[in-house]
VMD Tcl script that draws the C-alpha trace (Angstrom):
set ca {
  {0.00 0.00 0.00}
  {1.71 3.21 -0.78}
  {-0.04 7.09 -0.62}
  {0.13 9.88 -3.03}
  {-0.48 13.05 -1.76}
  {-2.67 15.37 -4.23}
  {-5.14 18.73 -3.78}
  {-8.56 18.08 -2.56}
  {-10.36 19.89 -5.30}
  {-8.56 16.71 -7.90}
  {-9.86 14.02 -5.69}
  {-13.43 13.19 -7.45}
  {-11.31 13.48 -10.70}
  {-8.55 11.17 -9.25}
  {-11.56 8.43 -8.22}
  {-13.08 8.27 -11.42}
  {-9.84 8.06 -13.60}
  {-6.94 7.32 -11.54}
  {-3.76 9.08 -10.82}
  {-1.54 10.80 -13.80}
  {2.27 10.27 -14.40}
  {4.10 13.17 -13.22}
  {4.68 15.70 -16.18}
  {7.92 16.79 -14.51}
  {11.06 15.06 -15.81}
  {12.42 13.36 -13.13}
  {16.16 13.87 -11.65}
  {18.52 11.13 -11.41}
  {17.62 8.98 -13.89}
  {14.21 7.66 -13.07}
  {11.65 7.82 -15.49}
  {8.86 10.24 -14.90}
  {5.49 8.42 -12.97}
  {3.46 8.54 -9.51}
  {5.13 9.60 -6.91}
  {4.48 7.89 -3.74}
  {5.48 6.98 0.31}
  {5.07 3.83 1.37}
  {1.74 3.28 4.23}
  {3.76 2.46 7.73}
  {2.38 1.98 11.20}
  {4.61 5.34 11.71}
  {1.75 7.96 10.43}
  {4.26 10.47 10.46}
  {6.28 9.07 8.21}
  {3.88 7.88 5.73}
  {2.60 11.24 5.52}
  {5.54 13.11 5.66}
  {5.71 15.30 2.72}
  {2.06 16.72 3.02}
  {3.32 19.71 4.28}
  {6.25 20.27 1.94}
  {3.96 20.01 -0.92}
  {1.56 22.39 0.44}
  {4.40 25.39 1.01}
  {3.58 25.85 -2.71}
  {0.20 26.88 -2.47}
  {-2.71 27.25 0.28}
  {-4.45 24.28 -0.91}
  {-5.99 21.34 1.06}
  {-4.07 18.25 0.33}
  {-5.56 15.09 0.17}
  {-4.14 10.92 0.22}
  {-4.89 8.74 -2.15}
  {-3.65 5.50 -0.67}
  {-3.24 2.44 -3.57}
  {-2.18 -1.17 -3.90}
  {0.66 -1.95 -6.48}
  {1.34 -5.88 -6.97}
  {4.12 -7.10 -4.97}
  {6.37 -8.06 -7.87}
  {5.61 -4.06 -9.55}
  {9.11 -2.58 -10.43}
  {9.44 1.05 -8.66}
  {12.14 3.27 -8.52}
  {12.79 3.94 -4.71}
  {15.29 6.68 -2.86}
  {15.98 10.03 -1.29}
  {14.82 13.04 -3.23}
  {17.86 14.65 -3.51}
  {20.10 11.51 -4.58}
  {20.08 8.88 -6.68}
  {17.21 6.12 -7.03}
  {17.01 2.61 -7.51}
  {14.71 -0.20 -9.73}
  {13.87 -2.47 -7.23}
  {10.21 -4.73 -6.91}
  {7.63 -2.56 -5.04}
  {7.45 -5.55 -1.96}
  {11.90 -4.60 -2.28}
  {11.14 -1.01 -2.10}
  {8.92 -1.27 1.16}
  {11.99 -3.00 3.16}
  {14.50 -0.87 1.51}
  {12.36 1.87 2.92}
  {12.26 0.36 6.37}
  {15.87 -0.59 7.03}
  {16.67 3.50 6.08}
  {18.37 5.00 8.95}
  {16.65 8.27 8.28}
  {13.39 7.91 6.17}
  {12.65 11.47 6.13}
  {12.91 12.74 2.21}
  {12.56 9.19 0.43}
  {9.91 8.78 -1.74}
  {8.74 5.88 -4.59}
  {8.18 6.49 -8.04}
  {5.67 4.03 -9.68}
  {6.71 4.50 -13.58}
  {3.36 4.54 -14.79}
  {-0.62 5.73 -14.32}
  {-1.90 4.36 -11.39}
  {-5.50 3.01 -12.54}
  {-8.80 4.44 -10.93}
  {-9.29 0.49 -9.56}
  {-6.02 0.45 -7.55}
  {-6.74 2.96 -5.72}
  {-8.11 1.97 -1.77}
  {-9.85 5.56 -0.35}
  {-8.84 8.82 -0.01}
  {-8.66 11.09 3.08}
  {-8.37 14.50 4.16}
  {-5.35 14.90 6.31}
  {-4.33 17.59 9.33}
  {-2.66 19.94 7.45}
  {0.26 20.05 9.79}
  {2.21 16.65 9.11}
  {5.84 16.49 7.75}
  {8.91 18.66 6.89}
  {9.28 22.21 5.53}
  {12.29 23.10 2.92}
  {14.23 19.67 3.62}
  {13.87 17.07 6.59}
  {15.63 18.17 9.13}
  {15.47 21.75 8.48}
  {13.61 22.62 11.79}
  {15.91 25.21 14.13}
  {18.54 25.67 11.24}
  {19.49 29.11 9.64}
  {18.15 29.08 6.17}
  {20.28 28.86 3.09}
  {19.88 32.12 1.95}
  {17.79 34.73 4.44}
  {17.66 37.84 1.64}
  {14.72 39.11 0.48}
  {14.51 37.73 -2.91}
  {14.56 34.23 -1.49}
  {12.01 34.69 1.35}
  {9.85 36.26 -0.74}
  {5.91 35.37 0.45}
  {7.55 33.04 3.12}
  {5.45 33.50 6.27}
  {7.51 35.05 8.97}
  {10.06 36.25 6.25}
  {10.51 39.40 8.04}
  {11.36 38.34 11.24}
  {13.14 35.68 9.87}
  {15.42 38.33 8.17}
  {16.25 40.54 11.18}
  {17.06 37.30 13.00}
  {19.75 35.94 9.99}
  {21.76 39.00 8.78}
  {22.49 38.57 4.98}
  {25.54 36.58 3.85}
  {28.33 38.79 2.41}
}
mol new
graphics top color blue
foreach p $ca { graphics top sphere $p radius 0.5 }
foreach p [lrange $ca 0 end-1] q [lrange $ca 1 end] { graphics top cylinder $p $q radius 0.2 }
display resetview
């Protein structure tokens, strides 16, 4: 069982037809597909990028939890590195022996069909990770005004993180 995360007004859509491949090219060397998190007993975790996603726009995101067969190649990994083919049953373990989990996602390389998919659910809007797991109580990259730009609390975050020279 894995969950995609999507906005709430695309979830009658996503019932009726199923979930689209991704149109953005993907990094690393994965193809493009339907990006997903494994479902864990740690709802945190499964759940984890619901509030990444929604930095880019004041939407209410929705799951859309699915079955894939067992035996399904997916390409599995960290966002920001390198992913791997594995089965999807592969990808679930690889996923649970992680020493950090936070920032790996699945890619399923195709259209996930309107009769895969298990229920939705509206979720707290408060789960996961902002900028990049981990990020909580660090100085940001780049505090200037350009790059904070409609950031809520940019302000104050500027007067507390002087610009870099």
């Amino acid at each position: 069982m894995f969950v995609h995360f999507a906005p709430e007004s695309a979830v009658a859509q996503i019932r009726r037809r199923g979930i689209a491949r991704s149109r953005r090219e993907s990094r690393h060397g994965c193809p493009r597909g339907t990006y997903a998190v494994p479902v864990t007993r740690d709802f945190y975790l499964s759940h984890q990028w619901l509030r990444e996603l929604k930095r880019r726009g004041g939407r209410t995101i929705s799951a859309v939890y699915f079955r894939v067969p067992d035996d399904e190649l997916v390409w599995v990994g960290h966002y920001n590195h390198g992913h791997q083919s594995m089965t999807a049953a592969e990808a679930v373990t690889v996923f649970m022996a992680a020493e950090n989990r936070e920032g790996w996602e699945v890619i399923v390389p195709r259209r996930v069909e309107a009769k895969e998919i298990h229920r939705t659910k509206v979720l707290p809007q408060i789960l996961g990770w902002r900028f990049f797991p981990g990020a909580k109580g660090q100085a940001p990259f780049c505090p200037c005004a350009y790059c904070t730009r409609g950031d809520y609390g940019a302000r104050r975050l500027r007067a507390r993180y002087p610009e870099r020279a």
